[in-house]
N, C-alpha and C positions, 0 to 999 in steps of 0.2 A: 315265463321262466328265462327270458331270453337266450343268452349266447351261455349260462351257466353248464349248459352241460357236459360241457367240450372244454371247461377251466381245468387243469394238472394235467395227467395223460390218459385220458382216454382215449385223444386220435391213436388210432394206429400207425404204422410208417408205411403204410400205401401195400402192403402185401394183399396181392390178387386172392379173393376167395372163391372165383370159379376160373378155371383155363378160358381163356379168351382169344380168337386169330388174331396174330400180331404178325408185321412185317420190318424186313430191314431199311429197306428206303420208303415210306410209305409218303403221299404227297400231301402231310399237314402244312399247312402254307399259319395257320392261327386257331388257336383257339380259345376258347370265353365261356369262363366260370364267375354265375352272378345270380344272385338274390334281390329281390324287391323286399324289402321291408316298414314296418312302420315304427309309431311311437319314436321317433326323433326329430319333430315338426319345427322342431327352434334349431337346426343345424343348418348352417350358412355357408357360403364360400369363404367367408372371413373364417370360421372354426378349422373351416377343412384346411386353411393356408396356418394356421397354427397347429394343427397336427399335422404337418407336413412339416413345418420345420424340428418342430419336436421328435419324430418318429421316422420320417420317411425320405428326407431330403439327402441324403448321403447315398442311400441307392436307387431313388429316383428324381435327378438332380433338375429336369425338366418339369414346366408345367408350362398346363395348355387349357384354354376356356375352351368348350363345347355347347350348342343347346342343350335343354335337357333332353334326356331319355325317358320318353314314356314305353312303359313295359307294358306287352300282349299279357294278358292272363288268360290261363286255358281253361274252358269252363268243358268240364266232358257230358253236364247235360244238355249239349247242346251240340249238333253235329257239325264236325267240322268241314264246312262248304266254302272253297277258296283259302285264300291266303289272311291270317288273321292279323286286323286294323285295330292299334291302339288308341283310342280318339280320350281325350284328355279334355275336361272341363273345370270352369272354375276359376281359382289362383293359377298362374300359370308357376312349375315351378321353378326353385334358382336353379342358376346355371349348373354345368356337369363339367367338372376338373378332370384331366389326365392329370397323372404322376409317370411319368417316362425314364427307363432305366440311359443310361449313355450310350448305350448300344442301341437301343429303341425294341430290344425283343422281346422285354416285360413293360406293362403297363398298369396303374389301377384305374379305373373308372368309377367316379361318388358325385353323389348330388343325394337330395337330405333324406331319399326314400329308394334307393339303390346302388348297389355294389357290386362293381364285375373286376377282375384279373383277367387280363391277355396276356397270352404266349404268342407271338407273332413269328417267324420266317422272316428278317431283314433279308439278309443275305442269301448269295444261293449254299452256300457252305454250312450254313448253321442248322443244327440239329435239333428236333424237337425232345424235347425232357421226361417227355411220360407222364402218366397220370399222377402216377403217385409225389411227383415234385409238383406239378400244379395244383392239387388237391392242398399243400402241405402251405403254399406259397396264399392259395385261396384264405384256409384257416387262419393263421398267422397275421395276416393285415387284415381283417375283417376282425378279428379280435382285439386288434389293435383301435381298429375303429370303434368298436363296441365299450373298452375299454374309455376311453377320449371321453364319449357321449353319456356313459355314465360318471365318470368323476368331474363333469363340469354341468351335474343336476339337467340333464336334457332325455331322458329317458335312458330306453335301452334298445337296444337293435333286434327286434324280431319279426323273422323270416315269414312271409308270407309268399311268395313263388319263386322256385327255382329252374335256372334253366343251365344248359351247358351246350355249346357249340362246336362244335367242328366244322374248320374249311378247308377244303383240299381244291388245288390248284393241278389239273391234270393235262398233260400235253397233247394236244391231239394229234402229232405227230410220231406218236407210240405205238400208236392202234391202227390211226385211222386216218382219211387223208384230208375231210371239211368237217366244219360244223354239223355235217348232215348223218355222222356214222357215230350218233352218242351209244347207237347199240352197241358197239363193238367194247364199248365200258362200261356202260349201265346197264343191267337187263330188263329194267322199266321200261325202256325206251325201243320200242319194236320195231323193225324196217319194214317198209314199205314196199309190196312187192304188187305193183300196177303194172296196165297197159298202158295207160296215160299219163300218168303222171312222170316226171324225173326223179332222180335220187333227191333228197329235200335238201334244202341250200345249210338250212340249220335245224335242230333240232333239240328242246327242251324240256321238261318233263319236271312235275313236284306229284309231291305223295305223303298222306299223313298214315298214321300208325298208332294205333291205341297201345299204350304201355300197362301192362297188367304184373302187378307184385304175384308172389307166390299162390296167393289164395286164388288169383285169378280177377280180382279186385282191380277196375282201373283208377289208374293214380296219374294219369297224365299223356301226353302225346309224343311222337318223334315225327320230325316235320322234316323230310327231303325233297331237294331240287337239285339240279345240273341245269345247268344254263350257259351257254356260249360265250366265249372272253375272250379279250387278248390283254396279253402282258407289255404293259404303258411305254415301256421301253424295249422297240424291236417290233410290235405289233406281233408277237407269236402267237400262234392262235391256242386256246387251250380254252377247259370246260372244266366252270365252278362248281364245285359239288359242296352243299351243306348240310346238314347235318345236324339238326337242335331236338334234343330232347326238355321238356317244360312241365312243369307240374306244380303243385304245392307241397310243403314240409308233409314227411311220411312221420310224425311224429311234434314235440316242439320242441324249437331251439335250434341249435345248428345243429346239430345231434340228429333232427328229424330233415335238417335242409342234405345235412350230408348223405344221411339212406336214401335220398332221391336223387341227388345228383350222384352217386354212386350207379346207382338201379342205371337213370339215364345215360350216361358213362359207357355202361354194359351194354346198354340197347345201340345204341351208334357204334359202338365196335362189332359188334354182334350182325347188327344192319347194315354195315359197310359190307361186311363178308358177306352174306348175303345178297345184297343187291348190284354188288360188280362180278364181271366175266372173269370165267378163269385164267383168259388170257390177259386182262392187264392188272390181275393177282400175282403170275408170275413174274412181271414187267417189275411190279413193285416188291418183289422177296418174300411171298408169305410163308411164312413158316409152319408148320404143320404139327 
């Protein structure tokens, strides 16, 4: 049924249907909305630079070659032990296009069997948009894509995993004084309370999370890590926190991509609140 579901107005305009923790300065540094799909095996970078000039060149005037993206698929019969490895066999496939806004703070990402939107943080100034603009921004060029692939007989674009990210770029000069104090932000992260040992020099931490719809039914994963960083310029030290919810369509169509990345959406806001201290909650404005 492909992308039909979601043709006239059925999106809605991004209104919240449960109360969620939100904050005033909150530290999204990027974030990435993106489906794997299939049934468009004849889509090429030559197509994709002809719907770019056609549709997309005016507000994303850049373009940039990448390898491709092989996408993780989450299988929940199967428990998830470590960090999950996409291994790709076969055709190797074509390359993976940016589309880069002028400012560099929106981007799309396509290659012939996936599609992501970023929201990125250039600057330290720039503000992030909220869901419901990326959500909207999502829709909108993937339909535009969907649109291309059907009117030039190549199939149609249907969603087979969706996933959504958040990264947040967190100072450790807010909290804490090394690498070694991710407690004082994370509460994954437990301190260390020896005779022999020292405070730890650094300290890291990932965690998965079964996402269960209403019924109680699991439909997918939420995959968190903090991991120690500095920012390239200045070497400030600070701790990457991610943040990806991943599943398959909760239904077909985008229609069924969107009730999952919706769901997953809620699970990372939800799980942000949760899994950080109340102290660098307050740091960051949360609102109540």
């Amino acid at each position: 049924m492909g992308l039909d579901l979601l043709r006239g107005n059925q999106v809605e305009e991004g209104q919240e249907t449960v109360s969620l923790p939100s904050f005033r300065n909150p530290p999204i540094t990027e974030v990435v909305v993106s489906v794997a799909f299939r049934d468009a095996p004849a889509l090429s970078p030559v197509h994709l630079g002809d719907l770019w000039r056609s549709k997309w060149e005016s507000t994303f005037p850049t373009v940039e070659e990448h390898p491709p993206y092989i996408p993780p698929f989450e299988r929940l019969e199967v428990p998830a032990i470590g960090p999950t490895i996409a291994l790709g066999f076969g055709e190797r496939p074509a390359a993976r296009l940016w589309f880069v806004t002028r400012d560099g703070q929106e981007l799309l990402q396509v290659q012939k069997d996936w599609f992501a939107c970023n929201w990125r943080k250039v600057r330290p100034g720039d503000v992030y948009d909220r869901w419901p603009a990326r959500r909207d921004s999502f829709v909108r060029h993937l339909t535009e894509l969907d649109d291309y692939v059907r009117q030039h007989g190549f199939g149609k674009i249907t969603p087979v995993q969706c996933e959504v990210t958040y990264v947040n770029h967190v100072q450790v000069g807010d909290l804490a004084k090394t690498h070694g104090e991710l407690s004082k932000i994370v509460k994954l992260a437990g301190k260390v309370e020896g005779i022999f040992l020292p405070g730890a020099e650094q300290v890291q931490v990932a965690a998965t999370f079964v996402i269960r719809n209403e019924e109680s039914v699991p439909v997918g994963r939420l995959h968190v890590s903090a991991q120690p960083a500095a920012i390239r310029d200045g070497g400030e030290p600070i701790f990457i926190i991610n943040l990806t919810a991943r599943g398959a369509p909760e239904g077909e169509g985008l229609e069924g991509a969107l009730t999952f990345l919706n769901r997953g959406r809620e699970w990372i806001v939800q799980g942000f609140a949760d899994l950080t201290t109340p102290e660098a909650q307050e740091i960051w404005g949360r609102n109540e």
